[in-house]
KEFI-230197 format. One record per residue (C-alpha): residue in one letter; x, y, z. Coordinates in Angstrom, 1 decimal, decimal comma, m for minus. Example, Ala and Ser with C-alpha at 12.3 -4.5 7.8 and 13.67 -1.06 7.14 Angstrom:
BEGIN
rec aa:A px:12,3 py:m4,5 pz:7,8;
rec aa:S px:13,7 py:m1,1 pz:7,1;
This chain:
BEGIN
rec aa:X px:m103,2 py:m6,8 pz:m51,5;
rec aa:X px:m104,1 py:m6,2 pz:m54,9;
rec aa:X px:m105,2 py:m3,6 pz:m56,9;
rec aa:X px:m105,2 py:m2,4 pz:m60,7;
rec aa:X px:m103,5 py:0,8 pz:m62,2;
rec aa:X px:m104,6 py:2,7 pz:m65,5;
rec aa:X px:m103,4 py:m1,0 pz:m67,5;
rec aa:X px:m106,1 py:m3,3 pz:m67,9;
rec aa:X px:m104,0 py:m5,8 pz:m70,4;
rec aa:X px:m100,9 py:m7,3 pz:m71,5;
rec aa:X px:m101,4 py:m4,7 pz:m74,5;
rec aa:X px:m101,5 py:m1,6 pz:m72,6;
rec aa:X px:m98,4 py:m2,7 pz:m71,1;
rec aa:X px:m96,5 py:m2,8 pz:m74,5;
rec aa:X px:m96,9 py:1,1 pz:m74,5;
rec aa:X px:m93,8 py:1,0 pz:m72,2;
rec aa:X px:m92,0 py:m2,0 pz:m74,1;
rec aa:X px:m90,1 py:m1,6 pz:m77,3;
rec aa:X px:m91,0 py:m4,1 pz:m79,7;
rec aa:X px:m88,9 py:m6,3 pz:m79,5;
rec aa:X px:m89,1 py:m6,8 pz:m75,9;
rec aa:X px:m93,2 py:m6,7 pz:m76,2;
rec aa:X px:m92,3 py:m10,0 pz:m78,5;
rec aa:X px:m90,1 py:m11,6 pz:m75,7;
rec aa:X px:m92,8 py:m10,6 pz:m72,8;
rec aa:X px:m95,3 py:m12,4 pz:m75,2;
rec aa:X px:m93,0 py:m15,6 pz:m75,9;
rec aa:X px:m92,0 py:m15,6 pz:m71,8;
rec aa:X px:m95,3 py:m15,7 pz:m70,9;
rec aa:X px:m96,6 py:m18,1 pz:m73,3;
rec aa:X px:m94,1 py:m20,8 pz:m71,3;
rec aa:X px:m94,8 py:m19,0 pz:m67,9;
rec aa:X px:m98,4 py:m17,6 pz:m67,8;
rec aa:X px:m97,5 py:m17,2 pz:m63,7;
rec aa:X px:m94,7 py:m15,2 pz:m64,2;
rec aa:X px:m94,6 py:m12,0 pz:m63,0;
rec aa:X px:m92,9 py:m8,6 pz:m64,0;
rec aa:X px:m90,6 py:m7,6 pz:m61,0;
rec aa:X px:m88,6 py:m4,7 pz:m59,5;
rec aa:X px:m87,2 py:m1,9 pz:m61,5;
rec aa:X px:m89,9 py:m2,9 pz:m64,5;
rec aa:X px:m93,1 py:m2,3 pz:m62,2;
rec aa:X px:m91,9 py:1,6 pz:m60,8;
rec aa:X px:m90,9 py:2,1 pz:m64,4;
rec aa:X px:m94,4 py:1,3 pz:m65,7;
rec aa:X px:m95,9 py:3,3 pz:m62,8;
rec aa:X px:m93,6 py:6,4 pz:m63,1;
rec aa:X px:m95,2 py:5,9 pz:m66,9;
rec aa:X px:m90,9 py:5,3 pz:m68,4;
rec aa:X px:m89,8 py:2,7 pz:m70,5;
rec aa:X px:m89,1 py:m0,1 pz:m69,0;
rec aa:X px:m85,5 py:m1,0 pz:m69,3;
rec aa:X px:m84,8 py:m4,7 pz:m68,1;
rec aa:X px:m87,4 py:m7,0 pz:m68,4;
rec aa:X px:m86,9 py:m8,9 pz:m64,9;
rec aa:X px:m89,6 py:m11,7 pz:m64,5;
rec aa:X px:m90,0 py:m14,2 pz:m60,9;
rec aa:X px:m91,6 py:m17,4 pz:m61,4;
rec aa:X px:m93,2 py:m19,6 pz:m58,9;
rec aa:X px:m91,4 py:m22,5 pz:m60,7;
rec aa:X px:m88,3 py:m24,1 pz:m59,3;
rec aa:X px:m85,0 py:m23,1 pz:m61,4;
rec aa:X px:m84,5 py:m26,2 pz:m62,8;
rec aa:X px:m88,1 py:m26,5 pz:m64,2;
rec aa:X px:m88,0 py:m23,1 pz:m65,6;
rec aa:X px:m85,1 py:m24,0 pz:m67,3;
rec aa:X px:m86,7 py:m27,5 pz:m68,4;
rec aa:X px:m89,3 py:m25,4 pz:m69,8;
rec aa:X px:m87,4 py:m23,0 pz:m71,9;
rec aa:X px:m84,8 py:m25,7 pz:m73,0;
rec aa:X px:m87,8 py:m28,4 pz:m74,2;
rec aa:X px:m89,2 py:m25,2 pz:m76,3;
rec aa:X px:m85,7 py:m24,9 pz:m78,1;
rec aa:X px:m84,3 py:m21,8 pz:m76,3;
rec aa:X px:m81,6 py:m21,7 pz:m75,0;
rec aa:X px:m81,0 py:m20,6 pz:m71,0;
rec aa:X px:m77,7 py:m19,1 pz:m69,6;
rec aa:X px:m77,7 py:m20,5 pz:m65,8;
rec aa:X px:m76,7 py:m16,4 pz:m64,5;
rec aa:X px:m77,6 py:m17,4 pz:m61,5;
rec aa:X px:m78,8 py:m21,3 pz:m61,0;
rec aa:X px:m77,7 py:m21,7 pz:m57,6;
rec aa:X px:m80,1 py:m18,4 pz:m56,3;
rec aa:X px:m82,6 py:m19,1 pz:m58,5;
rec aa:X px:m82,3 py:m17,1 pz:m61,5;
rec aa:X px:m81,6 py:m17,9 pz:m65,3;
rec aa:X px:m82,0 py:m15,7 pz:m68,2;
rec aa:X px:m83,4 py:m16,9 pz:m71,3;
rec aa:X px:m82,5 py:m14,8 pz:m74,7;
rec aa:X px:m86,3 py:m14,2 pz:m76,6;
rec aa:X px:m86,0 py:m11,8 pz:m80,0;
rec aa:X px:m82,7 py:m10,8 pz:m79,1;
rec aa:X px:m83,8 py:m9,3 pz:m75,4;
rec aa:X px:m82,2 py:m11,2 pz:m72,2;
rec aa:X px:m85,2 py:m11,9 pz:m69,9;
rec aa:X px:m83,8 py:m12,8 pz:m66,6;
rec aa:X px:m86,4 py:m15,5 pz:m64,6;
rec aa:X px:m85,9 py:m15,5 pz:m60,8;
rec aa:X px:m87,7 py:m18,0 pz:m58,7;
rec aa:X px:m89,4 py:m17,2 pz:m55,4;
rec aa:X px:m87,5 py:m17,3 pz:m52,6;
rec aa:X px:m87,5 py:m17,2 pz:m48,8;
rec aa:X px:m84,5 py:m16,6 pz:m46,7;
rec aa:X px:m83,1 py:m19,5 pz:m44,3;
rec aa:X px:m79,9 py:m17,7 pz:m43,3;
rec aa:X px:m78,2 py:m14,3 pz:m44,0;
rec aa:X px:m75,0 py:m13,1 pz:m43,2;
rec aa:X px:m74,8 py:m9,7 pz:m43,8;
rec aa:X px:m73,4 py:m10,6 pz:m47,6;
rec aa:X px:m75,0 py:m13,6 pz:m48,1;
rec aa:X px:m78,0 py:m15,9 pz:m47,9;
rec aa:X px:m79,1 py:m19,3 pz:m47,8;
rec aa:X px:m82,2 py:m19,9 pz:m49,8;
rec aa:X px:m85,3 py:m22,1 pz:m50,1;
rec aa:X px:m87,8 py:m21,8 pz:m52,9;
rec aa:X px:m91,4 py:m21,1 pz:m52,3;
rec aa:X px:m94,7 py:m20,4 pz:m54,3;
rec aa:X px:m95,7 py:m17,7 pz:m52,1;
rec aa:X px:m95,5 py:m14,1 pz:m53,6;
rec aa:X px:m95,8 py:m12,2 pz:m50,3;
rec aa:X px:m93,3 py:m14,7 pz:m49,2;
rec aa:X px:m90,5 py:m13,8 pz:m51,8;
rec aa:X px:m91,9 py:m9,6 pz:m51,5;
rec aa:X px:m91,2 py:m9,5 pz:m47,9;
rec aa:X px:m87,5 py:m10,7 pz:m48,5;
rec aa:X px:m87,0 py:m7,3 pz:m50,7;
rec aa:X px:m85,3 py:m4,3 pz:m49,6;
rec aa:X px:m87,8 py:m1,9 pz:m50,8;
rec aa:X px:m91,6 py:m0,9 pz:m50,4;
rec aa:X px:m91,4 py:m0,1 pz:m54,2;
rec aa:X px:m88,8 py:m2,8 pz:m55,0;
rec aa:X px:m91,5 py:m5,3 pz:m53,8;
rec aa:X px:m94,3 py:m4,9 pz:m56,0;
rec aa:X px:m95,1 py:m7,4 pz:m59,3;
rec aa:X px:m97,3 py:m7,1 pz:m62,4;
rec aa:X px:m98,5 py:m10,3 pz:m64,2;
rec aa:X px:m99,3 py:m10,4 pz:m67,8;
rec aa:X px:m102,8 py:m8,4 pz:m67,7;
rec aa:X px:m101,6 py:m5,7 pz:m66,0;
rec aa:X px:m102,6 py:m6,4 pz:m62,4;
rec aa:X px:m100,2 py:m4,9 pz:m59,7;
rec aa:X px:m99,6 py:m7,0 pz:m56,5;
rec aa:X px:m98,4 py:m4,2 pz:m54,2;
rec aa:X px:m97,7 py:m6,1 pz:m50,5;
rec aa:X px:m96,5 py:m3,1 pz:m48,9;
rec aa:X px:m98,1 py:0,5 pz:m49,8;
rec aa:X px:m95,4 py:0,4 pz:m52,7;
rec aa:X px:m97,2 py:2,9 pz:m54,8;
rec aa:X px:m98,1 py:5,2 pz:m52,1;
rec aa:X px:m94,1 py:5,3 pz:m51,3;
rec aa:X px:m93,4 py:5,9 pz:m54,8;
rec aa:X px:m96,0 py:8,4 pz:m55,6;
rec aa:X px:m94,7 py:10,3 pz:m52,5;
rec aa:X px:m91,2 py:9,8 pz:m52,8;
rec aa:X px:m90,5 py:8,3 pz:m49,7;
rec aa:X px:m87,7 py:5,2 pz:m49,5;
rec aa:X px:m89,1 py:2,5 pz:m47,3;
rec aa:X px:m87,5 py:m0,4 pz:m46,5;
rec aa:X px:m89,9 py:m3,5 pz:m46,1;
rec aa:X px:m90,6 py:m4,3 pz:m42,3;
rec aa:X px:m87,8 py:m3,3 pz:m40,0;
rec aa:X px:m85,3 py:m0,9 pz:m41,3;
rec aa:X px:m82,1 py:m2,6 pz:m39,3;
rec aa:X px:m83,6 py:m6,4 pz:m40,0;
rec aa:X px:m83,4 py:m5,5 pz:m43,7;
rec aa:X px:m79,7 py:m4,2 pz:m43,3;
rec aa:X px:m78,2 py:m7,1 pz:m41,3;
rec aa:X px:m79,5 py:m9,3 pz:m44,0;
rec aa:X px:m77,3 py:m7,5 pz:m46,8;
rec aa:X px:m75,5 py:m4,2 pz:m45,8;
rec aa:X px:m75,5 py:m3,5 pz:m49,8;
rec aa:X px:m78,8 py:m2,1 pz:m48,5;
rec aa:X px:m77,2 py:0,8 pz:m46,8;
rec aa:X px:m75,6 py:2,1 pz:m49,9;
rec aa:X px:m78,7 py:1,0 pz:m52,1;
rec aa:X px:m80,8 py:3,3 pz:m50,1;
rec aa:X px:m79,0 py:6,2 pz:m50,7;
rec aa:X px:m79,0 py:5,3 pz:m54,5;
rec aa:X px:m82,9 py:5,1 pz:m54,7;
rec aa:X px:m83,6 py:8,0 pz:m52,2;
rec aa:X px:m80,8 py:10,2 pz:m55,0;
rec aa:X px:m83,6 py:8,8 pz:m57,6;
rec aa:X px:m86,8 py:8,2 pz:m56,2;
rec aa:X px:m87,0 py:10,5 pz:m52,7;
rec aa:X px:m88,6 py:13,6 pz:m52,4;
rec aa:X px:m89,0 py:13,8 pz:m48,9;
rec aa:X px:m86,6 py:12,7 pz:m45,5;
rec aa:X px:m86,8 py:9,3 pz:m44,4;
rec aa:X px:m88,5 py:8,2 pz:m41,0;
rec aa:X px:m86,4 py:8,1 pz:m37,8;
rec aa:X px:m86,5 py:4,7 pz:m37,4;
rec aa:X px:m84,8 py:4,4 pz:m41,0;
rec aa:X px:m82,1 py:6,9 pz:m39,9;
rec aa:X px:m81,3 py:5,3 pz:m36,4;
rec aa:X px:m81,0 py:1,7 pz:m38,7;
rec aa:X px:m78,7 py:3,3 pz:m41,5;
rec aa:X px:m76,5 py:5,2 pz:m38,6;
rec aa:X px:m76,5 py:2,2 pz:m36,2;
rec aa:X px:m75,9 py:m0,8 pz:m39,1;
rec aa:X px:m73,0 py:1,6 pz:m41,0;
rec aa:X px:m70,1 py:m0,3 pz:m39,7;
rec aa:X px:m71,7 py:m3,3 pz:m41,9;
rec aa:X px:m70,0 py:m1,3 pz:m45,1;
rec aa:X px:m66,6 py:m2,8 pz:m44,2;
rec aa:X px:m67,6 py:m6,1 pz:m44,7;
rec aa:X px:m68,3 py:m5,3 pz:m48,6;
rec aa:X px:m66,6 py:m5,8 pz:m51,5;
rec aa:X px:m64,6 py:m3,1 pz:m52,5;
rec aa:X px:m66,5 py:m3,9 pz:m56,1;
rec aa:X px:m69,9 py:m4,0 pz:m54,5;
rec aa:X px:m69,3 py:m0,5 pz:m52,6;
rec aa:X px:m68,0 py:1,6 pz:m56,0;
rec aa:X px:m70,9 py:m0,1 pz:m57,8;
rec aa:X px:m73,1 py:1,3 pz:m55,6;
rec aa:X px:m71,2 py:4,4 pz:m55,2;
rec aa:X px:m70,7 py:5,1 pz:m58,6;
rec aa:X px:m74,6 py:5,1 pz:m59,3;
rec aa:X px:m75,0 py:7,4 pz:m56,1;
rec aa:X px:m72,8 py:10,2 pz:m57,4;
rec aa:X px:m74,3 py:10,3 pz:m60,4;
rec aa:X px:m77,5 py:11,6 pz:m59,5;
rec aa:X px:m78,9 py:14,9 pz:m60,1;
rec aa:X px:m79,7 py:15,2 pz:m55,8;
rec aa:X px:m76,4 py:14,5 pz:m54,5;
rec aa:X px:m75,9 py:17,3 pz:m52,2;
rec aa:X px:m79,2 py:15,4 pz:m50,7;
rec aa:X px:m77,9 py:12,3 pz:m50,5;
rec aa:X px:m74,6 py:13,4 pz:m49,3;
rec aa:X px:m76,0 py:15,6 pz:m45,9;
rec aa:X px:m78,0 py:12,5 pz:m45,2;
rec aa:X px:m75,4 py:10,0 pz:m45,7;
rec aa:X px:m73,2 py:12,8 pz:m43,6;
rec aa:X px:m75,6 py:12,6 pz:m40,6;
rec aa:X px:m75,7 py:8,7 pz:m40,5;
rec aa:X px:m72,1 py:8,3 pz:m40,5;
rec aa:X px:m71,7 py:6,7 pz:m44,0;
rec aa:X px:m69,1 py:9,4 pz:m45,5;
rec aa:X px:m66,6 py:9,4 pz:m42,8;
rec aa:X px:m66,6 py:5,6 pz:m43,3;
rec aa:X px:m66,4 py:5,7 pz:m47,2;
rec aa:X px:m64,4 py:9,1 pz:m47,3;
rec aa:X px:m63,0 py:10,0 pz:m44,0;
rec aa:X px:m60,6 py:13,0 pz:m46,3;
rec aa:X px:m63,7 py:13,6 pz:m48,6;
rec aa:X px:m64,3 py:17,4 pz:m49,4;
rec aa:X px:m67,8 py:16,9 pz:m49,0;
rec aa:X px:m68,5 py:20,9 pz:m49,2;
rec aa:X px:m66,7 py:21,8 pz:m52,6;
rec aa:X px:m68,7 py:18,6 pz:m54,6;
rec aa:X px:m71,6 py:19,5 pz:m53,1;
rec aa:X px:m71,2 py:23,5 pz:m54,1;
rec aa:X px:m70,1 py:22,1 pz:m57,6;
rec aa:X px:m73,1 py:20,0 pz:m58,4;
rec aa:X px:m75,5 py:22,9 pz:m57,0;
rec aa:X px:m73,8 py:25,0 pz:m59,6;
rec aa:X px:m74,0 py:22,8 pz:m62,7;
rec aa:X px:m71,2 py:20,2 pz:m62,4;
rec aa:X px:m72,3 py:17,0 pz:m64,8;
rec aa:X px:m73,9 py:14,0 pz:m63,7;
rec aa:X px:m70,9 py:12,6 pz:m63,9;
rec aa:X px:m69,3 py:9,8 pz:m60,9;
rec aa:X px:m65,8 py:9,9 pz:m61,9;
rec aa:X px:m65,4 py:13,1 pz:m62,3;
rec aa:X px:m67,0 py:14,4 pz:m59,0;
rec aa:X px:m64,7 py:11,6 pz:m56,9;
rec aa:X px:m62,1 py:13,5 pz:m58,4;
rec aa:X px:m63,4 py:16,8 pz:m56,9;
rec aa:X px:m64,4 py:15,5 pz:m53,6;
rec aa:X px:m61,0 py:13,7 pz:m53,2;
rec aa:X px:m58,9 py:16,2 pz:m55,2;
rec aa:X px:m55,5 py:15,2 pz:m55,1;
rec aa:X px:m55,1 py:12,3 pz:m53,4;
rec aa:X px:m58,1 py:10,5 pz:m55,8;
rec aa:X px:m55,5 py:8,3 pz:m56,1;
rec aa:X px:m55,6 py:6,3 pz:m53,4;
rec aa:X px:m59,2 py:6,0 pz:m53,1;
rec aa:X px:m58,6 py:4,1 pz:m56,9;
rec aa:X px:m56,9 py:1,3 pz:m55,3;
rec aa:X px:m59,1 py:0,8 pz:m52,1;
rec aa:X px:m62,6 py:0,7 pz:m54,5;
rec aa:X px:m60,6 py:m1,2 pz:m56,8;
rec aa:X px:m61,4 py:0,9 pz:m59,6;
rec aa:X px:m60,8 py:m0,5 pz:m63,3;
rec aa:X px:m57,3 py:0,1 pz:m64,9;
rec aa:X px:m59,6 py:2,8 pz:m67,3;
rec aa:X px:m61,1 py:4,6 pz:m64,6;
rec aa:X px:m58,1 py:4,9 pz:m62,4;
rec aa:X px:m56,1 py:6,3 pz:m65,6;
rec aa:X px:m59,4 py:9,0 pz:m65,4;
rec aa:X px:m58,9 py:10,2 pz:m62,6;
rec aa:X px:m55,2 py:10,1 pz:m62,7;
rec aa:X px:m55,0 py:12,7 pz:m65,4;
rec aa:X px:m57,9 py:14,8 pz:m63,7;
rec aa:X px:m55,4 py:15,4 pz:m61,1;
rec aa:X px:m52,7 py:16,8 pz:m63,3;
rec aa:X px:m54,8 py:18,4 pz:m66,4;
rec aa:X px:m53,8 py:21,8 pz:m66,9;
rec aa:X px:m55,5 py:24,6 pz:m65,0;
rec aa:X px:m57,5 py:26,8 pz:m66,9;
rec aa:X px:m59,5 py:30,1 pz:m65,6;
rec aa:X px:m62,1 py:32,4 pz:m67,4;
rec aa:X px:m58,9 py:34,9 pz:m68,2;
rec aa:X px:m57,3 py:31,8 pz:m70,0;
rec aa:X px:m56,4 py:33,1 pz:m73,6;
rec aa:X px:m57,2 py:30,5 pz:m77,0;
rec aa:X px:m54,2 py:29,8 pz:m77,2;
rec aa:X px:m53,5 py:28,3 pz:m73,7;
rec aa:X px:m57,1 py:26,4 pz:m74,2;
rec aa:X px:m55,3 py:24,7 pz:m77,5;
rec aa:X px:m52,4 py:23,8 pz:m75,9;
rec aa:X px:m53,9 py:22,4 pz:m72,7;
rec aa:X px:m56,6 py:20,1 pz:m75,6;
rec aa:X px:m52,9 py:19,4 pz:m77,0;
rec aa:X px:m51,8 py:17,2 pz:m73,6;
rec aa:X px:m55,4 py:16,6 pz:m72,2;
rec aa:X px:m58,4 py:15,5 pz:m72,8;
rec aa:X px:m61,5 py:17,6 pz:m72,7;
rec aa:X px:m63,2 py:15,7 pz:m70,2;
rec aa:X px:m60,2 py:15,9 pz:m67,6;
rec aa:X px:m59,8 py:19,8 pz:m68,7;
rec aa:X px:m63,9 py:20,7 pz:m68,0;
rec aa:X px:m63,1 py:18,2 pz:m64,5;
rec aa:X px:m60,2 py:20,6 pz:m63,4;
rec aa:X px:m62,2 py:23,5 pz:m64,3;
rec aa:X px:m64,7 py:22,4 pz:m61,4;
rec aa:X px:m61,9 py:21,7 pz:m58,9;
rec aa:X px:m60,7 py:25,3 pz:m59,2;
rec aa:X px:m64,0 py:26,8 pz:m59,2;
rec aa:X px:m65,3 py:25,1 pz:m56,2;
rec aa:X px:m62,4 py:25,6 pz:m54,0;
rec aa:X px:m62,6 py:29,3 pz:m54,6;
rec aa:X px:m66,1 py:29,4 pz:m54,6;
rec aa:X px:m66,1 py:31,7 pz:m57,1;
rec aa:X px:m69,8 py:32,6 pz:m58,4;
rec aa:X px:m68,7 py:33,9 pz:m61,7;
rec aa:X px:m71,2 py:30,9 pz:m63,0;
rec aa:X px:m71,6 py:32,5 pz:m66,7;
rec aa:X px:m67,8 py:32,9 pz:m67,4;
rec aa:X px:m66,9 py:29,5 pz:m66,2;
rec aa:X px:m69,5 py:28,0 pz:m68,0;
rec aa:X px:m68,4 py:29,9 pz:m71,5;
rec aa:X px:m65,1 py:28,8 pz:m70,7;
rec aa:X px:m66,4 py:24,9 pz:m70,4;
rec aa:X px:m68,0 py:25,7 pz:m73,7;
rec aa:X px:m65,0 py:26,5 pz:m75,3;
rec aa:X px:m63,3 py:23,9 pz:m74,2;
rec aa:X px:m66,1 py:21,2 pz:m75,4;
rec aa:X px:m66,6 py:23,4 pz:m78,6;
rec aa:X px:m62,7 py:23,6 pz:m79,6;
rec aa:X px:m61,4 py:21,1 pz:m82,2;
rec aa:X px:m58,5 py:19,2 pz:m80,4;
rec aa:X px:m55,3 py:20,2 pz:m82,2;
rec aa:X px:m53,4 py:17,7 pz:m84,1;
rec aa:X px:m49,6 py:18,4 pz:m83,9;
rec aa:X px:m48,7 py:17,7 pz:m87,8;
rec aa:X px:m45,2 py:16,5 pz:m88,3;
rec aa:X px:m44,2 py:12,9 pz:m87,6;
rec aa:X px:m40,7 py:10,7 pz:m87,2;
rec aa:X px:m40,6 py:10,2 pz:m91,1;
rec aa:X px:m41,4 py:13,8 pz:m91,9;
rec aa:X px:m38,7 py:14,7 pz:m90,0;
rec aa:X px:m36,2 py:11,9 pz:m91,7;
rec aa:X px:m37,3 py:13,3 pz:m95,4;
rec aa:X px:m36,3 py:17,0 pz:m94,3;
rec aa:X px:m32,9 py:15,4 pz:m93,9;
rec aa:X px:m31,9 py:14,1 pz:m90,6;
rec aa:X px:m30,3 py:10,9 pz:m90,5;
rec aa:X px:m32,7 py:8,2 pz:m88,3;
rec aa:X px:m31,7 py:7,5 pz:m84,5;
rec aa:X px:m31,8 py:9,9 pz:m81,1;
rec aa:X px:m31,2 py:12,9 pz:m83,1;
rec aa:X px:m35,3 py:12,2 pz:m84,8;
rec aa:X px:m36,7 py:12,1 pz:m81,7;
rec aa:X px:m35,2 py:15,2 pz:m80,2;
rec aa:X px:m36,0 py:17,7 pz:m83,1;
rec aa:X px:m39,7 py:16,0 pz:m83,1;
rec aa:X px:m39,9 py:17,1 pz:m79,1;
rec aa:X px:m38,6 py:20,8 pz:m79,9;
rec aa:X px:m40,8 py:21,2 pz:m83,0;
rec aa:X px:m43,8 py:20,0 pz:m80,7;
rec aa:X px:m42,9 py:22,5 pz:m78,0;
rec aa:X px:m42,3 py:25,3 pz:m80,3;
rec aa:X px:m45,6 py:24,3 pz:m81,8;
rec aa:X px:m47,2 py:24,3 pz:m78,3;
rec aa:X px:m45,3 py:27,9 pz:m77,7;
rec aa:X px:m47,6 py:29,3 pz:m80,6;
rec aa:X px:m50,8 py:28,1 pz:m79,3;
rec aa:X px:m51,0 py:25,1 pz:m82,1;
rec aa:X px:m51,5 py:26,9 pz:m84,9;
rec aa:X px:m48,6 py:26,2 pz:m87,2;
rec aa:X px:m49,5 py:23,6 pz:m90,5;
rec aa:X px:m47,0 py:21,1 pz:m91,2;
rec aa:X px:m45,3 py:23,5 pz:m94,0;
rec aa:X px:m44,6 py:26,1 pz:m91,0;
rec aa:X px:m43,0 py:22,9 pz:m88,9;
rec aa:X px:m40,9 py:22,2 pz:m91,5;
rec aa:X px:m39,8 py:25,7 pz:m91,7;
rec aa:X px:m38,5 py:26,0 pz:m88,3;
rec aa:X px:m37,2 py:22,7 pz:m88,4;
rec aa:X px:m35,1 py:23,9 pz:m91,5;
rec aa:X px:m33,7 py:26,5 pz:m88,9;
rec aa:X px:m32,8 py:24,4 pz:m86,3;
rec aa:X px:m30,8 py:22,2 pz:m88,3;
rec aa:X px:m29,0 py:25,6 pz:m89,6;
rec aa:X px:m28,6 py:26,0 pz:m86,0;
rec aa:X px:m27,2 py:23,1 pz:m85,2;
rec aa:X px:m24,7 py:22,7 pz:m87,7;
């Protein structure tokens, strides 16, 4: 059950802590000598990373641990009271405290919890082999389920029985994709693909939040196409994305498209992204995103300067580079080294500024009202027209001959 890596103390463990977070492991365990370092903490120390989030479990109740803290004059925010978890603030770093649990009923969503002073206990209610190990304060592993041989081999595992661990939480379904995007290197069991496929009509019962929070970290892995022909074969996409263009993201991110979520829902639901906004209840921010990925400008290898200025004029870079992929992987067009000048460009071009304002335009002599506004939106287009080149002297030029014109 137990069994001791390369660390042999509490000080080779600060080689993956930042100092200030070595200072709020020291002050943590000073109060909570049993508390152990869980979850994403104990792969990061084996993967040899820098650990992140310092997430501790304790086999004190809640309300003691926050007695503790509270009697030592630090503060504790009650995240979490009612499941068990508090965080305390030491040196500036949030240490989150979760006490050991055991599950006395699930739903699917939720669960009704006891506490408990039994680690194995508390590991077996995890999702994951590797998501179930702990390390105490000298450095000693306790890995209940061949955690490290799953990690070191890349191979998701979910504690126990696969469809046992779903019905408990179908958050699980999603979250295994997420760690086998990270952590898998080779294809999951068959009992763990007959679970996943069997359990997927669980995913409507989620939060719309809870399923883009998971999604969102699944699409912006560097393995997606991966992830996506499993999650194809168990039935997850059609249920997420019944209209998804599974083929052209998956093309895309073979051939270089960015790690980046928003941007490759926006390919694999490109144009109707849209209405996939309001069903994952995006934020107001990321729908407006995706919005102007649909209608950024379309811009090709052939594109001259000028029509790259005036597109940075209206749009965004980020939208441009977006749209860029869309075409690109609907064509299929393998012209990788032209594609990717032209996304160089793009990132590499200053964004044009047009130079004139409202007032400019009142000094040159036009009386304020409607009449401002209209020679401000044909001195932008002609300035457009010439690729957004012109300085505010050659604005004032032309506007010089409109009003000539107009009178």
């Amino acid at each position: 059950d137990v069994w001791r890596v390369m660390l042999r103390s509490s000080v080779e463990i600060s080689k993956y802590l930042s100092p200030p977070q070595e200072q709020a492991a020291r002050a943590l365990w000073k109060l909570l000598p049993d508390a152990r370092l869980v979850g994403g903490a104990v792969r990061d120390i084996l993967l040899g990373r820098t650990i992140s989030d310092l997430d501790f479990a304790s086999s004190h109740p809640p309300l003691k641990v926050k007695e503790i803290f509270e009697s030592s004059g630090i503060p504790i925010i009650p995240t979490g009271l009612a499941h068990g978890t508090v965080t305390a603030l030491l040196h500036g770093v949030p240490c989150e405290i979760t006490t050991l649990r055991r599950d006395v009923e699930t739903d699917g969503r939720h669960a009704v919890v006891e506490w408990t002073d039994d680690w194995k206990e508390d590991a077996q209610r995890r999702d994951f082999t590797f998501n179930a190990m702990s390390c105490d304060r000298d450095g000693v592993i306790y890995d209940y389920f061949c955690g490290q041989d799953d990690l070191i081999a890349g191979r998701v595992r979910f504690v126990g029985d696969p469809e046992e661990r779903i019905t408990e939480d179908a958050l699980r379904i999603l979250r295994f994709f997420r760690f086998y995007g990270r952590y898998g290197r080779i294809d999951p069991d068959a009992r763990t693909v007959k679970a996943l496929t069997e359990t997927s009509a669980l995913l409507e019962g989620l939060s719309p939040e809870r399923v883009w929070s998971e999604v969102k970290q699944i699409f912006g892995g560097s393995r997606l196409p991966d992830v996506l022909d499993l999650m194809q074969r168990c039935g997850i996409l059609r249920r997420l994305f019944p209209d998804g263009d599974m083929s052209s993201l998956s093309w895309a991110v073979i051939h270089g498209m960015e790690n980046a979520p928003l941007m490759r829902l926006g390919l694999l639901l490109f144009p109707e992204a849209h209405s996939i906004a309001e069903s994952l209840r995006l934020s107001r921010a990321e729908e407006s995103v995706l919005r102007t990925m649909m209608q950024a400008p379309v811009l090709e290898p052939e594109t001259s300067d000028a029509d790259v200025m005036r597109a940075l004029a209206v749009c965004d870079a980020y939208s441009l580079i977006a749209r860029t992929w869309v075409t690109q992987a609907k064509r299929r067009d393998e012209r990788q080294a032209l594609w990717n000048a032209l996304r160089d460009q793009i990132v590499q071009t200053a964004v044009p500024s047009f130079p004139l304002a409202g007032r400019d335009v009142v000094q040159a002599g036009v009386a304020p009202g409607v009449k401002v506004g209209h020679m401000l939106m044909l001195l932008r287009q002609w300035w457009l027209d010439g690729g957004c080149v012109a300085d505010a002297g050659q604005c004032l030029v032309y506007l010089q001959s409109l009003l000539k014109e107009a009178d």
